[in-house]
C-alpha positions as CSV (number, residue, x, y, z in Angstrom):
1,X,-195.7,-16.8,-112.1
2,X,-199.4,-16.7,-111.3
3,X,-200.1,-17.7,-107.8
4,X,-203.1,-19.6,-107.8
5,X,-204.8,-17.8,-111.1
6,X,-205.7,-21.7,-112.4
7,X,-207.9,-22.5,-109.8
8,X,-210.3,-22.3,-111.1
9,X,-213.2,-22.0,-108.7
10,X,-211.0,-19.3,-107.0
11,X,-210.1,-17.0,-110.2
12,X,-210.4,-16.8,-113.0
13,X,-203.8,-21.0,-128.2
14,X,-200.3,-25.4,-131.6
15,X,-199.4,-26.4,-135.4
16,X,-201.3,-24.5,-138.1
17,X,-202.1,-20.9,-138.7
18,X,-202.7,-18.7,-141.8
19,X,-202.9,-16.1,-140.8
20,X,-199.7,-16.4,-137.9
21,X,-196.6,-14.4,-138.9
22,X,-193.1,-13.9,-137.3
23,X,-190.3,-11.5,-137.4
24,X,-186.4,-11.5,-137.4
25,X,-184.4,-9.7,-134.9
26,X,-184.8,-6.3,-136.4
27,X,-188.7,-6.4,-136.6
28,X,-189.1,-7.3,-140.1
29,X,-191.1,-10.0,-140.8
30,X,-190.8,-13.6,-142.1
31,X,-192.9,-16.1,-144.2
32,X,-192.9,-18.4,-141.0
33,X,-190.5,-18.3,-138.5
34,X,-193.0,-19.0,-136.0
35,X,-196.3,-19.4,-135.4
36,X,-198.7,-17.5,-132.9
37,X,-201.5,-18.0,-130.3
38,X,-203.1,-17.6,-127.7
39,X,-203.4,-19.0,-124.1
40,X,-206.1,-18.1,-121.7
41,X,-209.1,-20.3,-119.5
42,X,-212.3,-18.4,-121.1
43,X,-214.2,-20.3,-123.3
44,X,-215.9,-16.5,-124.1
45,X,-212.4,-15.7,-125.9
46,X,-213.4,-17.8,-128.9
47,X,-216.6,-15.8,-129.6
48,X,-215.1,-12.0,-129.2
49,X,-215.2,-10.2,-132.3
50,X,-211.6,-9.1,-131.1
51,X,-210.0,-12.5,-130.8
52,X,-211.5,-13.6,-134.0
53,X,-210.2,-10.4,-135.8
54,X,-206.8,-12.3,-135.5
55,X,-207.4,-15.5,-137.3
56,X,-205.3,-17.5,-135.3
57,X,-206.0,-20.8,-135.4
58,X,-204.3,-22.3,-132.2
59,X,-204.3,-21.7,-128.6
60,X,-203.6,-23.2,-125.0
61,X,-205.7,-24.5,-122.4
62,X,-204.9,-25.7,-118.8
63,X,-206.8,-29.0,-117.2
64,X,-206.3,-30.2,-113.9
65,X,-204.8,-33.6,-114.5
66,X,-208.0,-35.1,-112.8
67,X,-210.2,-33.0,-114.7
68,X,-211.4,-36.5,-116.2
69,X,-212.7,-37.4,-113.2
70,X,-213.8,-34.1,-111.1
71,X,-217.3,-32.8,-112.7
72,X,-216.4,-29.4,-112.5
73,X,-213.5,-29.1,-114.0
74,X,-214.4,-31.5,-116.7
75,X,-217.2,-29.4,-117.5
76,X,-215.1,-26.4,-117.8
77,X,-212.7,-28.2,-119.9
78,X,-215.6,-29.1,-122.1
79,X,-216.9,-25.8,-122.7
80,X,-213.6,-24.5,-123.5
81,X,-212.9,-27.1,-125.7
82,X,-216.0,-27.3,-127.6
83,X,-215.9,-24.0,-128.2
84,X,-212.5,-24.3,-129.8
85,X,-213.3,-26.7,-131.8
86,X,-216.2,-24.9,-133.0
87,X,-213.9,-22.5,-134.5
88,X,-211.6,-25.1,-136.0
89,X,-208.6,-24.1,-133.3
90,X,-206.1,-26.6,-132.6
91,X,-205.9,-27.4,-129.7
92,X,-203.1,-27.5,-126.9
93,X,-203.8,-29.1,-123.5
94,X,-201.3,-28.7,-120.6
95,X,-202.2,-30.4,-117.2
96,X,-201.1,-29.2,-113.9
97,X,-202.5,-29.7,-110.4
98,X,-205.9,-31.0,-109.0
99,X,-208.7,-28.2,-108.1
100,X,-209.4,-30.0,-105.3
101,X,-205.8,-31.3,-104.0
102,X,-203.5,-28.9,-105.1
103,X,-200.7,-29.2,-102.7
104,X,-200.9,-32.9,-103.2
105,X,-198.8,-34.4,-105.9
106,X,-200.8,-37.9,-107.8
107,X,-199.2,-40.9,-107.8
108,X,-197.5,-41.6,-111.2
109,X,-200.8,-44.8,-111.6
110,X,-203.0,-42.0,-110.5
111,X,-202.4,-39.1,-112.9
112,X,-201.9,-42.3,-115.8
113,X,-204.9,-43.2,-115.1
114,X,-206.7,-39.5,-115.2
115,X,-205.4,-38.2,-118.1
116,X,-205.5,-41.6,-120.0
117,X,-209.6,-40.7,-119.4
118,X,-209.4,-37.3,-120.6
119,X,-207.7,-38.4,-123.6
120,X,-210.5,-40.7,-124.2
121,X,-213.0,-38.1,-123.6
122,X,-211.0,-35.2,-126.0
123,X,-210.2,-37.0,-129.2
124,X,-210.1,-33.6,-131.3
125,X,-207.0,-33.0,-128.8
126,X,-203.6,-34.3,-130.3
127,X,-201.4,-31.7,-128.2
128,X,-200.2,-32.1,-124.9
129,X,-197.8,-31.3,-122.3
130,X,-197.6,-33.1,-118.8
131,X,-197.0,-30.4,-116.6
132,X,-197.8,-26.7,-116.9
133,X,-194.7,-25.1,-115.2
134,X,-193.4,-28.2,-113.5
135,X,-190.2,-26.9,-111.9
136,X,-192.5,-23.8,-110.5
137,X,-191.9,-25.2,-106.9
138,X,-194.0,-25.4,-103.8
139,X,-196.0,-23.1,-102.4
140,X,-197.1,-23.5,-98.9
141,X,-201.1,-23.7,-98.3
142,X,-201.3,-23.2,-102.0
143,X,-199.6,-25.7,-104.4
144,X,-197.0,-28.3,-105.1
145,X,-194.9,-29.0,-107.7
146,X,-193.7,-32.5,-109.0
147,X,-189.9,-32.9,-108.7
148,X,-188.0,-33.2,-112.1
149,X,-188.0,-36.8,-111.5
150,X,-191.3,-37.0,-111.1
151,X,-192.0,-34.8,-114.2
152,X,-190.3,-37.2,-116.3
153,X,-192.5,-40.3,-115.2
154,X,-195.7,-37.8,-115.9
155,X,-194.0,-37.7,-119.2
156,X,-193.7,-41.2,-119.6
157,X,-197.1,-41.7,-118.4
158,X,-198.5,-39.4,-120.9
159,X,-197.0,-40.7,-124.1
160,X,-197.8,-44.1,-122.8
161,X,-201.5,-43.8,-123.1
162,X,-201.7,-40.9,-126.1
163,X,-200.3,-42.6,-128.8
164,X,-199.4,-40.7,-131.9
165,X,-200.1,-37.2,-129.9
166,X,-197.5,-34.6,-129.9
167,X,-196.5,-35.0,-126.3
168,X,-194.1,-31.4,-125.3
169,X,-191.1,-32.3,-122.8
170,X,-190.8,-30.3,-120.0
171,X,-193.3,-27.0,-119.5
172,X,-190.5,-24.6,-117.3
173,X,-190.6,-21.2,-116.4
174,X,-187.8,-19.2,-116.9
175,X,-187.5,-16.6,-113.6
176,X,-185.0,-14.2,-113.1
177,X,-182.4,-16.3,-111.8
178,X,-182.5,-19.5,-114.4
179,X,-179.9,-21.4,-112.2
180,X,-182.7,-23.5,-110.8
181,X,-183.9,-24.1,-114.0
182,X,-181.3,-25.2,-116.0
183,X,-180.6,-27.8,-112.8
184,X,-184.3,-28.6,-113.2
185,X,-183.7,-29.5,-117.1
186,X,-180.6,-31.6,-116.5
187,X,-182.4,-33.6,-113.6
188,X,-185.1,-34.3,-115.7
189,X,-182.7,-35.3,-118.9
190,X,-181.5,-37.6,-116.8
191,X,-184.1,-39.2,-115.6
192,X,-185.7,-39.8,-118.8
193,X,-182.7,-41.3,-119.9
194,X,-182.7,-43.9,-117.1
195,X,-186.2,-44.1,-118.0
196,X,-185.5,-45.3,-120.9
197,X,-188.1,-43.3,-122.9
198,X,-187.4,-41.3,-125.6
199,X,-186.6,-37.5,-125.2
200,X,-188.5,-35.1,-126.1
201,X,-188.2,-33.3,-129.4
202,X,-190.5,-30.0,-128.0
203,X,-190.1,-28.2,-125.2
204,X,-192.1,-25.4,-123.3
205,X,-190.7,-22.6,-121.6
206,X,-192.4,-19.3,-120.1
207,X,-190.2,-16.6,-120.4
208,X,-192.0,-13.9,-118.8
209,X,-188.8,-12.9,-116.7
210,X,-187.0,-12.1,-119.7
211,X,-189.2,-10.7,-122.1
212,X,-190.6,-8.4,-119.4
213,X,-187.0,-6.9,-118.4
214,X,-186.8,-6.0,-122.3
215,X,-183.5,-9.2,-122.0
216,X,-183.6,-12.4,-124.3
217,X,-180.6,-13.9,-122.9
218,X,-182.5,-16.3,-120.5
219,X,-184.8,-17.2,-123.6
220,X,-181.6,-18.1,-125.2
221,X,-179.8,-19.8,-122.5
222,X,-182.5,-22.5,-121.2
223,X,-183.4,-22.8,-125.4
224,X,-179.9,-24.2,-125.6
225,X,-180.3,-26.1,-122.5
226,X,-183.5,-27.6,-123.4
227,X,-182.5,-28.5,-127.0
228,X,-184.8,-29.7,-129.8
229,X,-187.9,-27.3,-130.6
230,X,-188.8,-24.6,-128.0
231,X,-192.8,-23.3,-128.2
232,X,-192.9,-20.3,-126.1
233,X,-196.4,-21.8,-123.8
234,X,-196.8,-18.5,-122.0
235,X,-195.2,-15.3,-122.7
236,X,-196.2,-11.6,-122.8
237,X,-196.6,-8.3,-121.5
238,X,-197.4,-8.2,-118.1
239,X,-199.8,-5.4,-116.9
240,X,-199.1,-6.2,-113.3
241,X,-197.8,-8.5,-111.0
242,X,-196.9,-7.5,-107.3
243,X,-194.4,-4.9,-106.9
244,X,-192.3,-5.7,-109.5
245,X,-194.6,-4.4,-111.9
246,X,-197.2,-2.2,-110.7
247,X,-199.7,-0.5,-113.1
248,X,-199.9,2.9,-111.8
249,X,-201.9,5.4,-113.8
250,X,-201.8,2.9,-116.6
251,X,-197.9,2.6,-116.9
252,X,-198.4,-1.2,-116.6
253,X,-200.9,-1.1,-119.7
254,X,-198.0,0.9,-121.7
255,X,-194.8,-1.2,-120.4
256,X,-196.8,-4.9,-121.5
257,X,-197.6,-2.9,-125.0
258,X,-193.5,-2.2,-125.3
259,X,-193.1,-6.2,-124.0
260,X,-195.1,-7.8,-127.0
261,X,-193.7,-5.9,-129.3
262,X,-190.2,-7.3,-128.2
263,X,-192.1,-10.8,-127.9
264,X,-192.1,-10.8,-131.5
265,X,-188.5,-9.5,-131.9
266,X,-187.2,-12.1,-129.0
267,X,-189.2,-15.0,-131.0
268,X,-188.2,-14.0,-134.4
269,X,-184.3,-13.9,-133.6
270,X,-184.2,-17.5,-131.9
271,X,-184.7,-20.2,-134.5
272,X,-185.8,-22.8,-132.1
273,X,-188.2,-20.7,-131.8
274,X,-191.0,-22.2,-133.5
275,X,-194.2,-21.6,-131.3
276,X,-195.6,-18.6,-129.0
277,X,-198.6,-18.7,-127.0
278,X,-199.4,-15.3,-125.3
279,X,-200.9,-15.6,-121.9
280,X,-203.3,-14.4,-121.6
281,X,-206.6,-12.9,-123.4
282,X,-208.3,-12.0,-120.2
283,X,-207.2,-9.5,-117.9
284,X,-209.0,-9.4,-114.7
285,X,-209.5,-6.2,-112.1
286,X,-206.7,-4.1,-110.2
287,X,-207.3,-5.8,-106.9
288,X,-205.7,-8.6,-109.0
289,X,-202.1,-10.0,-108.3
290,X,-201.4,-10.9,-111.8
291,X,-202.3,-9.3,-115.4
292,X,-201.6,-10.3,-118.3
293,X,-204.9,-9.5,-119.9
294,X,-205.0,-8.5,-124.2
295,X,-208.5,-7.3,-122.7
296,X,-209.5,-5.5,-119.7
297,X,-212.1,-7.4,-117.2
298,X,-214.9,-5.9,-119.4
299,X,-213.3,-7.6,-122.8
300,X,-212.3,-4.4,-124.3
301,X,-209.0,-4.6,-125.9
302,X,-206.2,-2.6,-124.5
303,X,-202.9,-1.5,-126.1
304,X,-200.9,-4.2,-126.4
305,X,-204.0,-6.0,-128.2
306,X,-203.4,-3.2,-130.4
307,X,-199.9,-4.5,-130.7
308,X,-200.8,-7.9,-131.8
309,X,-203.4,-7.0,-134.1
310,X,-200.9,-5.0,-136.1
311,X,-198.2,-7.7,-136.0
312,X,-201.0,-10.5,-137.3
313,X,-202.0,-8.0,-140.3
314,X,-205.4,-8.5,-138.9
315,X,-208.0,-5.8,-140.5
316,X,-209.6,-3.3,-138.2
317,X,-207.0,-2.8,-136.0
318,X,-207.7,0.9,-135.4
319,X,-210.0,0.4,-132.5
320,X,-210.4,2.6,-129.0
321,X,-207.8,1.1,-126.6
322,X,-208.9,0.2,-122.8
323,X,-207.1,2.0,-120.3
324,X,-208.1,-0.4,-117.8
């Protein structure tokens, strides 16, 4: 949904938590339903009094899938990672494009051979998926997108050289018309299949589209269609994105407040349900295309931080909301 808010040079958590909760369907909660975290590219997240109010325990981090080999983005991946690990978070790492190349898809021996390094370099990291948003599609000048095809030999590749890592099928987003999507699953079944590697058990999906328009039958839909385990990789309230939903005079701060709560709702009444990461921690300034931010661009929690706070029993959640 984000165009180009992981390049990182440009812009700009998943298995144990005590203190994650869940709820059914009519907002009640449950012993563990689901577990929740947080996704987001700022190592600075880990040290906030805010985020660490929350005692979650896991969250989500994107790598180029030649961060291995490109000094840059290997040192940001370091930081990011060290920094989670200083805080005991497990970890979940989700590659997508190149920095550097991003409208150029690897070779499948290319991207093996990168992410067999970062592997090496990240043994604290047992959690992975191959492609963040891999049926996301092309975007001239911008970025590419691997073919469902393609996303299954990533797939292979990846469980191929991480052994005994939880390796996530397909990463998908959801968008308002899941047609696409639900082709893009069945293409990649298939291709895994005559890859004769084993399917995936766990799945990702980003269900922004749905959540966001206060619906959960997409959610439910590509769940069914994906099978197995579904861990909701990015999902939340958005603050602003485009037309579609502008944040004037704050009413994009209120609307991704209503969203979360219905995150919860949504992720408590769909047993394969089982993860949710919320994207993201960070919000960024108006002139911005996307926001999705718990925090403002100054780190200071805004309403629907408020909103998770609560829902996490976390203590002190009475604090002055941002409305920025």
């Amino acid at each position: 949904m984000r165009h180009l808010r992981r390049l990182l040079p440009l812009a700009t958590v998943s298995l144990l938590s005590a203190a994650a909760t869940g709820c059914n369907s009519t907002g009640a909660h449950t012993a563990a339903s689901y577990l929740t975290g947080i996704g987001d590219q700022q190592a600075e997240m880990f040290t906030d009094p805010h985020w660490q109010r929350l005692h979650t325990k896991i969250a989500r981090y994107i790598a180029p899938y030649d961060a291995a080999v490109r000094p840059y983005s290997l040192d940001l991946a370091r930081t990011w990672i060290k920094a989670a690990e200083a805080q005991h978070i497990q970890v979940l790492v989700a590659f997508y494009h190149s920095e550097y190349t991003a409208t150029k898809m690897p070779s499948i021996a290319t991207y093996e051979h990168d992410v067999q390094k970062f592997v090496k370099l990240f043994p604290y990291v047992r959690q992975y998926q191959s492609w963040d948003e891999a049926n996301r599609g092309n975007i001239s000048h911008a970025l590419a997108s691997p073919s469902a095809k393609a996303a299954a030999r990533y797939y292979q590749a990846l469980i191929r050289v991480c052994t005994g890592c939880t390796v996530g099928g397909l990463d998908v987003l959801d968008q308002n018309n899941i047609a696409p999507t639900l082709r893009y699953i069945s293409e990649f079944k298939r291709e895994v299949g005559r890859l004769q590697t084993v399917m995936p058990k766990i799945w990702g999906l980003h269900n922004y589209s749905d959540v966001n328009r206060l619906q959960s039958w997409r959610t439910r839909a590509l769940g069914q269609a994906l099978g197995g385990q579904i861990w909701l990789t990015e999902t939340g309230g958005i603050v602003q994105f485009g037309g579609a939903f502008p944040n004037r005079r704050g009413s994009g701060l209120k609307r991704a407040a209503r969203v979360l709560g219905y995150m919860f709702k949504v992720a408590g009444s769909q047993s394969r349900i089982r993860r949710l990461y919320i994207y993201n921690w960070t919000g960024v300034t108006a002139k911005a295309r996307f926001d999705a931010g718990l925090t403002d661009a100054n780190y200071k929690p805004r309403p629907g931080y408020l909103v998770v706070c609560k829902r996490l029993h976390a203590a002190k959640c009475n604090v002055k909301a941002s409305n920025q």
